[in-house]
C-alpha positions as CSV (number, residue, x, y, z in Angstrom):
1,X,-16.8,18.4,1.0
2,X,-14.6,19.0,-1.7
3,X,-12.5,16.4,-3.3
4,X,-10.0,16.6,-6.2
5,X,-9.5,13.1,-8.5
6,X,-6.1,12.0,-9.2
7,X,-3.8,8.9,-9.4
8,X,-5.7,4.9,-10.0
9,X,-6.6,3.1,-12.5
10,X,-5.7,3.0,-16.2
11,X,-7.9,3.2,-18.9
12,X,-7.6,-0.5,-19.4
13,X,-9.2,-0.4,-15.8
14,X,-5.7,-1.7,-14.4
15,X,-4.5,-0.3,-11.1
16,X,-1.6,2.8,-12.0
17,X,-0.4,5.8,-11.9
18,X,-1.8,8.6,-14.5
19,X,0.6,10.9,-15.8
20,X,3.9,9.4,-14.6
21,X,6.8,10.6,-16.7
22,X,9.7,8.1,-16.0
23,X,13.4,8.3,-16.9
24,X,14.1,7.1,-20.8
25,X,17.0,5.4,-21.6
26,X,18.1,4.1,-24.7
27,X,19.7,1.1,-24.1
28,X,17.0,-1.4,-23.1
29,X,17.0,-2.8,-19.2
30,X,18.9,-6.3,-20.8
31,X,22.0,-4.1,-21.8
32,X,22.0,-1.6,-19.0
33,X,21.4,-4.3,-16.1
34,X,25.0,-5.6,-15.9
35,X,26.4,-2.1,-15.5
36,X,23.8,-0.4,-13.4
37,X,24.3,0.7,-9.7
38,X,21.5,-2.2,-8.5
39,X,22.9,-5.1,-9.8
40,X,26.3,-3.9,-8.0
41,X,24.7,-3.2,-4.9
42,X,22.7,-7.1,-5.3
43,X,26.1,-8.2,-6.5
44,X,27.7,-7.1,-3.2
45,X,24.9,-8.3,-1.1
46,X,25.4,-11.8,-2.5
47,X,28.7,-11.4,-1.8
48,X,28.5,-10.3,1.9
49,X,25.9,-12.5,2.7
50,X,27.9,-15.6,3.2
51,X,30.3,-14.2,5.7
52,X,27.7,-12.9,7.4
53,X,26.0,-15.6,7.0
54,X,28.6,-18.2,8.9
55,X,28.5,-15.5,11.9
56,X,25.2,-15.3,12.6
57,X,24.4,-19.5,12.0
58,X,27.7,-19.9,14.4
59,X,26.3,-17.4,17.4
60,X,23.0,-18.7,16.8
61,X,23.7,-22.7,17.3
62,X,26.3,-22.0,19.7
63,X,24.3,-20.1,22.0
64,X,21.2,-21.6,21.9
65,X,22.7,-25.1,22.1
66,X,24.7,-23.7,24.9
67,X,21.5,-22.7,26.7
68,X,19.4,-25.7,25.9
69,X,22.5,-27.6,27.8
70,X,22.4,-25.7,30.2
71,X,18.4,-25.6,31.1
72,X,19.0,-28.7,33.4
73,X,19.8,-25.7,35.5
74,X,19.0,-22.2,35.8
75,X,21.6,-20.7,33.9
76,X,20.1,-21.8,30.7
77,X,16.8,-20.1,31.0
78,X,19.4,-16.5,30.6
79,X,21.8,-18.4,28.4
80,X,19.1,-18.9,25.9
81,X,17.3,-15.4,26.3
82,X,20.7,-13.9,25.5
83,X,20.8,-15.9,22.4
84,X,17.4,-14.7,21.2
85,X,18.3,-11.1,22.0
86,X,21.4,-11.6,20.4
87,X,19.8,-12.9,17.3
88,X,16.8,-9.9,17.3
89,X,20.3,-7.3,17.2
90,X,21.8,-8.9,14.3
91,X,18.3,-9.1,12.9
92,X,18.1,-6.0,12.8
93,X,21.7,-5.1,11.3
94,X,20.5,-7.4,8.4
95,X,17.6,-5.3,8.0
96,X,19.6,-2.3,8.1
97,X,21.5,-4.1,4.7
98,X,18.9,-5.4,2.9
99,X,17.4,-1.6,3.0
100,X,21.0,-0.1,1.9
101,X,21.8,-2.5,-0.4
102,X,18.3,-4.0,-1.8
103,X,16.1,-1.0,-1.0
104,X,13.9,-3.6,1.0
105,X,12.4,-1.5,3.6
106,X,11.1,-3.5,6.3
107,X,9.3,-2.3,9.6
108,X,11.1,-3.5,12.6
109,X,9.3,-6.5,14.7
110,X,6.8,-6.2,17.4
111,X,8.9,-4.6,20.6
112,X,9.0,-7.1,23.7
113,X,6.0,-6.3,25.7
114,X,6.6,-6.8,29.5
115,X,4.0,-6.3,32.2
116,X,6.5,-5.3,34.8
117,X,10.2,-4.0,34.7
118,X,13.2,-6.7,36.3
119,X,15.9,-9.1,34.4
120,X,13.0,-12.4,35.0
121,X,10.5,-10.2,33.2
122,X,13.1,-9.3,30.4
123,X,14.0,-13.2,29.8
124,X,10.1,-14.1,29.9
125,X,9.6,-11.5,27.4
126,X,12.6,-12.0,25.3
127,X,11.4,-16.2,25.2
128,X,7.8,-15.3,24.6
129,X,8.1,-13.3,21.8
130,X,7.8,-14.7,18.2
131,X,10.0,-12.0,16.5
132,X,12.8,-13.4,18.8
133,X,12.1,-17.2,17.4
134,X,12.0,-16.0,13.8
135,X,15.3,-14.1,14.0
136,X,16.9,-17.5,15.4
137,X,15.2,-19.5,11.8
138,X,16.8,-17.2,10.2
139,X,20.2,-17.4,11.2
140,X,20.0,-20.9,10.9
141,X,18.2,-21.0,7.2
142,X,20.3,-18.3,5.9
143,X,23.7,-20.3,5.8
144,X,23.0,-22.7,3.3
145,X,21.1,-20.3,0.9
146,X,23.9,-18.0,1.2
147,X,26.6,-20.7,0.5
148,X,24.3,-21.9,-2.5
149,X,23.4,-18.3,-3.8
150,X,27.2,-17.2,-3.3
151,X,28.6,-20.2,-5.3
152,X,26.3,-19.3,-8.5
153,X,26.6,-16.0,-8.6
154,X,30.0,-15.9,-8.1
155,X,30.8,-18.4,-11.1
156,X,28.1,-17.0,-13.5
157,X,29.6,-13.4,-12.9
158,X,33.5,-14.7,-13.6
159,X,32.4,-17.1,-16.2
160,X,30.7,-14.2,-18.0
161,X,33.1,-11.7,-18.2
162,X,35.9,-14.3,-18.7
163,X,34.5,-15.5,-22.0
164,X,33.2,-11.9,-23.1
165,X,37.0,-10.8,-22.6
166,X,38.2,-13.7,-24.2
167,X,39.3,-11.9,-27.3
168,X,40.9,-9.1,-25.6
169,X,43.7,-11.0,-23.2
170,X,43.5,-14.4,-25.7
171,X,47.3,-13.3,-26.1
172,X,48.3,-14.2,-23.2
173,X,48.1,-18.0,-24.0
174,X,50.4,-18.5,-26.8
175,X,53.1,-16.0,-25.1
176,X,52.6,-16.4,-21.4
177,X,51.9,-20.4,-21.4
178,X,53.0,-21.4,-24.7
179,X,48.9,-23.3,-25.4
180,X,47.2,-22.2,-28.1
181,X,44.0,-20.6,-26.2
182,X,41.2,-22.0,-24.1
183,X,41.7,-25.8,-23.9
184,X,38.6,-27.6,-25.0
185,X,39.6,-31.1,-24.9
186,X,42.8,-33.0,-24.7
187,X,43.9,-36.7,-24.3
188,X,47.8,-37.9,-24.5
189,X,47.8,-37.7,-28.2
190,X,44.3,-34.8,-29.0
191,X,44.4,-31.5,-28.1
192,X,41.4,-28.9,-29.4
193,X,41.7,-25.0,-28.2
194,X,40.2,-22.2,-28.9
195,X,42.5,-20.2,-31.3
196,X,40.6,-19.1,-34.5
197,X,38.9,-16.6,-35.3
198,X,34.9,-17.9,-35.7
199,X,35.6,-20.1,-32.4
200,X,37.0,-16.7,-30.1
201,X,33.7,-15.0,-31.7
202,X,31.2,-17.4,-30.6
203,X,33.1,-17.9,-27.1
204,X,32.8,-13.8,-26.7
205,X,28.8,-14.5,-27.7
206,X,28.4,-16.8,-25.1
207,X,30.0,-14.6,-22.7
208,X,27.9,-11.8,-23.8
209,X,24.4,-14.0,-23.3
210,X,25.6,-14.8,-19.6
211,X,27.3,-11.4,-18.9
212,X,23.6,-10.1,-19.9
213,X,21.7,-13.1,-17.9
214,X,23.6,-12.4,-15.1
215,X,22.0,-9.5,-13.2
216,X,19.0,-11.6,-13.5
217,X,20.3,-14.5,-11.9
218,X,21.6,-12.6,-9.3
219,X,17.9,-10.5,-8.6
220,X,16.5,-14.0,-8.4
221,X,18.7,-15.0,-6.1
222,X,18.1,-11.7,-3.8
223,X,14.1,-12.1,-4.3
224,X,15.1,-15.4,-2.1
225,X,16.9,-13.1,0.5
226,X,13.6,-10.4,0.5
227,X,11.7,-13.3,1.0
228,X,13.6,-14.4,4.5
229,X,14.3,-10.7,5.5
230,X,10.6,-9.7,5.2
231,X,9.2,-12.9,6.5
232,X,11.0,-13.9,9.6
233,X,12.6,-10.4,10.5
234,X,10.0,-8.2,10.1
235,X,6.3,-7.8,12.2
236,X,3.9,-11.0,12.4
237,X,1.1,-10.5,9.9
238,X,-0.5,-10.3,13.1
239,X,1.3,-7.6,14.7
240,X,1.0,-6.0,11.1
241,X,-2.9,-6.2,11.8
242,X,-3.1,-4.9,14.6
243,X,-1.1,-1.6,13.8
244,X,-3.4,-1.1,10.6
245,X,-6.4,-1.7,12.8
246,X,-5.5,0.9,15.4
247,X,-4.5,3.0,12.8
248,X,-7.9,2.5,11.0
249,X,-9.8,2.9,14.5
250,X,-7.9,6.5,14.9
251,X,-9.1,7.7,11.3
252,X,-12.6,6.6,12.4
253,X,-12.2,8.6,15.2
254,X,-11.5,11.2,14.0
255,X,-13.6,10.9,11.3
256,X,-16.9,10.6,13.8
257,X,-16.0,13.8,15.5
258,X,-15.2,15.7,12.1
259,X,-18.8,14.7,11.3
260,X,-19.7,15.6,14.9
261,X,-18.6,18.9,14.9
262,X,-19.7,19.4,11.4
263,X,-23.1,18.7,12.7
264,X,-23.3,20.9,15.6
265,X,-22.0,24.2,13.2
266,X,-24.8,23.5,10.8
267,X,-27.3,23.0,13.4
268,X,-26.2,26.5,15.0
269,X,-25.3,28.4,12.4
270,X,-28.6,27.9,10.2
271,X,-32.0,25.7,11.6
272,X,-31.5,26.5,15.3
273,X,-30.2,30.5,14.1
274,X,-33.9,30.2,12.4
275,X,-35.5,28.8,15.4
276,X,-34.3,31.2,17.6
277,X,-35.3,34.2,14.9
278,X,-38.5,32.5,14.7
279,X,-39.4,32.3,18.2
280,X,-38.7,35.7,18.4
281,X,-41.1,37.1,15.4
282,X,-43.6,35.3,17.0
283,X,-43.2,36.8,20.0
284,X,-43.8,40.3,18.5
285,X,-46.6,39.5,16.5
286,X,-48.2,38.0,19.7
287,X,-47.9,41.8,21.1
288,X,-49.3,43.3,18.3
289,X,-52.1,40.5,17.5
290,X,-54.6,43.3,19.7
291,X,-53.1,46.3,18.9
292,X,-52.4,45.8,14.5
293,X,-53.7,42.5,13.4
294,X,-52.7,43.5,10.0
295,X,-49.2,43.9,11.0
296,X,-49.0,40.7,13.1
297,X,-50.7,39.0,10.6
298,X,-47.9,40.2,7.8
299,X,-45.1,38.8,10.7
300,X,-46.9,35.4,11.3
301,X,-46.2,35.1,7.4
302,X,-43.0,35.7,7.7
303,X,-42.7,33.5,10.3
304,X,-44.4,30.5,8.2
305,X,-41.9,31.0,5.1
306,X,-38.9,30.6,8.1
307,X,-40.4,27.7,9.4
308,X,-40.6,26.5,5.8
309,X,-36.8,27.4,5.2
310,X,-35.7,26.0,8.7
311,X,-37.7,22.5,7.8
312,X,-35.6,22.5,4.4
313,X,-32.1,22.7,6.4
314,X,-33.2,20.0,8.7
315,X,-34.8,17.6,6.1
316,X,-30.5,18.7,4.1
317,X,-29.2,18.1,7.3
318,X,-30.9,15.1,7.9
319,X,-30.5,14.1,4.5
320,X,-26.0,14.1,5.0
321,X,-26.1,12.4,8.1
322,X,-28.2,9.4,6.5
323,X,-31.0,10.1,4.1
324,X,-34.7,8.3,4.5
325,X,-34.7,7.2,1.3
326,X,-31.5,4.8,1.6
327,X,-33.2,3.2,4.1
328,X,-36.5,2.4,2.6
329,X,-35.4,1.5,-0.5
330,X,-31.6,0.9,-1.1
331,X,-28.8,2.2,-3.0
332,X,-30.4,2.4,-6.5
333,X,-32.9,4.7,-5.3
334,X,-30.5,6.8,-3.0
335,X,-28.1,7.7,-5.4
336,X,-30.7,8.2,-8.4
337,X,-31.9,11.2,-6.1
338,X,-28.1,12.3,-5.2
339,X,-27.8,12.1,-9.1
340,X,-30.7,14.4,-9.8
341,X,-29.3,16.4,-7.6
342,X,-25.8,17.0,-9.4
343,X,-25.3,20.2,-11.8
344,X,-24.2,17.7,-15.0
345,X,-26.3,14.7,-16.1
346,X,-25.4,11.3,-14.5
347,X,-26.4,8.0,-15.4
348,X,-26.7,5.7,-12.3
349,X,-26.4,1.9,-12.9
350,X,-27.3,-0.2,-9.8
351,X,-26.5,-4.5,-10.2
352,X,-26.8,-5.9,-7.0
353,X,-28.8,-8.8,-6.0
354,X,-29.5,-7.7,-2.6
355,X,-28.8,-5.0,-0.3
356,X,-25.1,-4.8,1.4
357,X,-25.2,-4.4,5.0
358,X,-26.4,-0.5,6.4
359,X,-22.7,0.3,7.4
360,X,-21.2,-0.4,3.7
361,X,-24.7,0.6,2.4
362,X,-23.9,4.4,3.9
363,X,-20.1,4.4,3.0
364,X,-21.4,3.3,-0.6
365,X,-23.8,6.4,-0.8
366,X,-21.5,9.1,1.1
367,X,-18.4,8.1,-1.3
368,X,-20.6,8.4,-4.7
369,X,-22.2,11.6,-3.1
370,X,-19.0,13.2,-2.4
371,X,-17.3,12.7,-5.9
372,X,-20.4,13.5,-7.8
373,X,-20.3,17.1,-5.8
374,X,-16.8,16.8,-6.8
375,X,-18.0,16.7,-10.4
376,X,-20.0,19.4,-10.2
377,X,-18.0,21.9,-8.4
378,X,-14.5,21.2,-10.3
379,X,-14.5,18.8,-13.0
380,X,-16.3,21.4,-15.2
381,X,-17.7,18.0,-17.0
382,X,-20.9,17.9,-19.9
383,X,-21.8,14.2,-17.8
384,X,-21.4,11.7,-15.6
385,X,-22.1,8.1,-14.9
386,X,-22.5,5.7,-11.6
387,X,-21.9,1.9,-11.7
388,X,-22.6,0.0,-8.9
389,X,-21.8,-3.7,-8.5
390,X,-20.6,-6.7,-6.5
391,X,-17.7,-9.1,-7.5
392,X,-17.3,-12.0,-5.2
393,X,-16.8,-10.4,-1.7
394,X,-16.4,-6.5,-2.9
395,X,-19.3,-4.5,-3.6
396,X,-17.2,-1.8,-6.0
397,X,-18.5,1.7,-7.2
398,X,-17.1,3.4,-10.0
399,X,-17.6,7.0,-10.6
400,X,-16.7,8.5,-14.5
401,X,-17.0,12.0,-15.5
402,X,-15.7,13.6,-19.2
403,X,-14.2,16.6,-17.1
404,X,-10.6,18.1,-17.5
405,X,-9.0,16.0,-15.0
406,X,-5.3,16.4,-13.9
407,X,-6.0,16.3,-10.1
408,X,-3.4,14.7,-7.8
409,X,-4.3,12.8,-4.6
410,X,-1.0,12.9,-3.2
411,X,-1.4,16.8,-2.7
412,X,-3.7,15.8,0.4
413,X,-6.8,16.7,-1.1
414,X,-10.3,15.8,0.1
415,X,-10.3,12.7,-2.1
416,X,-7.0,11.3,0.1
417,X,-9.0,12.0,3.2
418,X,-12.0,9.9,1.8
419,X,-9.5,7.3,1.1
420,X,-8.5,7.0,4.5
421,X,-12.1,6.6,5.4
422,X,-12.2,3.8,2.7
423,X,-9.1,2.2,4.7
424,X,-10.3,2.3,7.5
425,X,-12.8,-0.4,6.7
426,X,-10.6,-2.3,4.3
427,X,-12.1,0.0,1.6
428,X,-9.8,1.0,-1.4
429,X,-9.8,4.1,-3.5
430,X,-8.3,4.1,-6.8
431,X,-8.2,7.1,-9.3
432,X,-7.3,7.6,-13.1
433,X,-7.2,11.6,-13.9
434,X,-4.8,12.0,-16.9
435,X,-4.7,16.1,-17.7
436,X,-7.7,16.9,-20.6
437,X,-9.5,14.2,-18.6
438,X,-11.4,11.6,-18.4
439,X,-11.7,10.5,-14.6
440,X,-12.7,6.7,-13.8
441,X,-12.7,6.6,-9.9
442,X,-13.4,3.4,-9.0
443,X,-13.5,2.4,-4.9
444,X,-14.1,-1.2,-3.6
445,X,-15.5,-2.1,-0.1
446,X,-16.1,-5.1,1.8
447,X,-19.5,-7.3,1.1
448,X,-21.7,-7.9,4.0
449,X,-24.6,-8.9,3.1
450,X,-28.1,-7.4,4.9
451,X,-28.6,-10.7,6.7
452,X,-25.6,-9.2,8.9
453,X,-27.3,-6.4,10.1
């Protein structure tokens, strides 16, 4: 199969993105940050937060302490499921802000899984679930970080722009309330304001460093917010691990029977086609053996060089669906004949200790096979290199070719199909093909060592 290279690693070997042309601006991010649309919408969220906040840490406590007073009798056990449900809604209402408003897009919890429909199925559900639990921590955690994140940013923000516009409405003191400026200091008989010139310049300065600081102070307050919002009111890492895994186990899948089929069509279209063709010559030169030996003779020939041919298909076939060699002797040996077998020159360099287990063994092999016909069909390259090694618990591969590069995975070539392969067993693909080329693809899998097998 085909594959095309595109976005991965830099060519300081640092995971990227080749070729991305972002938006210039000539103000550096310092100058632009307290005017641009983000730090409104963080601004805002700061701001919203502790109302919001008082709601939600009000239902929550006064339901839940309402139940738990109540669980003395049975009205407590739906007293308190109603709370947790209640809290799960507003959960996901602050979801739906921190995405509008922090572009924090977080999955929604695990649903409530219930083996059998009724209201006592419902409230065992609702109370069993650890989605419901976290929402209720939340509601009662956010409160005091929104009080504390409200009270700084609000005073950083007004004590920012105060002083920066200090020189602008500094009039207003000596005709509105007869002082001389900003009172500094003042006793019953000392007085110092800020009413010069050099003193209204450096109090605009210092308004300008926290006007600037500002929208920092306030992302590092949201990061805070992320932080609850992704922890406690989106999916369980283990709920998260189960999704991936299914989703894994479906490429797999599907994977197997691509492969499946794949086998079956080359098996009928060319060795058993042979066979069949084969079978058939023979046949006739069995009727003529008595009647023109010369003839049959001529067609048993014929026969031999498609019995020949038909071996070669098998030993290919054989070869794609795992190759002899990579069983008797290992990677180094495998891809040194997969090499050999590539239209450019490539140099294979094998470091490992000891053989991976046969599963990553074969993904290792198929993944280096599959670029380097990749290198030969498209890359239009002079050569080619291999590096194989482990690092820790990843056994890494890395693939470089001098071709013209400018391929893009996110096109849905082959190359994003082998990466879902890759996925599927925690494998990751990573690709660096800036336009006029080189292309470093580098994967990683997990090591398992033979002594797994």
């Amino acid at each position: 199969m085909a594959t095309e290279y595109g976005q991965g690693y830099g060519l300081d070997g640092r995971p990227g993105f080749s070729g991305s042309t972002g938006r210039r601006h000539r103000l550096p991010a310092a100058l632009r940050a307290p005017v641009e649309g983000r730090t409104w919408r963080e601004l805002g969220y700061v701001l919203l937060s502790l109302p919001i906040s008082i709601l939600l840490f009000t239902y929550a406590v006064t339901m839940v302490s309402l139940g738990a007073g109540l669980l003395v009798t049975f009205l407590g056990v739906p007293v308190l499921a109603a709370a947790l449900a209640g809290c799960r809604a507003l959960g996901a209402l602050e979801r739906l802000r921190a995405r509008a408003l922090l572009g924090l897009d977080v999955a929604d919890p695990e649903p409530l899984r219930m083996r059998k429909p009724g209201a006592m199925a419902w409230m065992g559900a609702v109370l069993k679930s650890g989605a419901s639990w976290r929402a209720l921590l939340y509601a009662v955690l956010h409160l005091p970080w929104a009080v504390f994140s409200f009270v700084v940013a609000v005073n950083v923000w007004v004590l920012g722009w105060a002083l920066l516009t200090y020189p602008l409405w500094f009039w207003v003191f000596p005709v509105y309330t007869g002082q001389d400026g900003i009172q500094l200091y003042g006793d019953e008989t000392h007085r110092v304001y800020v009413d010069n010139p050099f003193e209204i310049t450096v109090t605009a300065l210092v308004g300008l460093l926290l006007t600037i600081a500002t929208p920092w102070i306030v992302r590092a307050l949201t990061m805070v917010d992320r932080l609850l919002v992704h922890g406690l009111l989106g999916p369980s890492r283990l709920a998260s691990r189960v999704v991936e895994l299914e989703s894994d186990r479906g490429v797999v899948v599907d994977t197997a029977a691509a492969d499946l089929r794949r086998i079956e069509r080359d098996l009928h279209d060319g060795a058993q086609a042979r066979l069949v063709a084969l079978a058939m010559d023979l046949g006739l030169a069995k009727e003529k053996l008595q009647e023109d030996p010369e003839e049959a003779a001529r067609m048993v020939d014929e026969a031999h060089g498609e019995v020949k041919t038909a071996l070669q298909e098998l030993r290919d076939l054989a070869r794609g669906i795992h190759p002899a060699v990579l069983t008797d002797r290992g990677l180094d040996a495998a891809l040194s004949a997969v090499a050999s077998r590539c239209a450019v020159p490539v140099r294979v360099e094998v470091d490992l200790a000891e053989r991976p287990a046969p599963a990553i063994e074969g993904i290792a092999y198929f993944t280096v096979s599959e670029l380097l016909q990749n290198v030969s069909k498209h890359a239009r390259a002079t050569w080619a290199g291999v590096e194989v090694w482990r690092t820790e618990n990843r056994l890494m591969l890395q693939v470089v070719d001098n071709g013209v590069g400018g391929a893009d995975t996110s096109q849905g070539s082959g190359l994003a199909g082998l990466a879902e392969r890759l996925d599927a067993v925690d494998g990751i693909l990573v690709v660096d093909s800036p336009a006029g080329g080189p292309t470093r693809v580098t994967a990683e899998l997990p090591w398992r060592g033979a002594h797994l097998r």
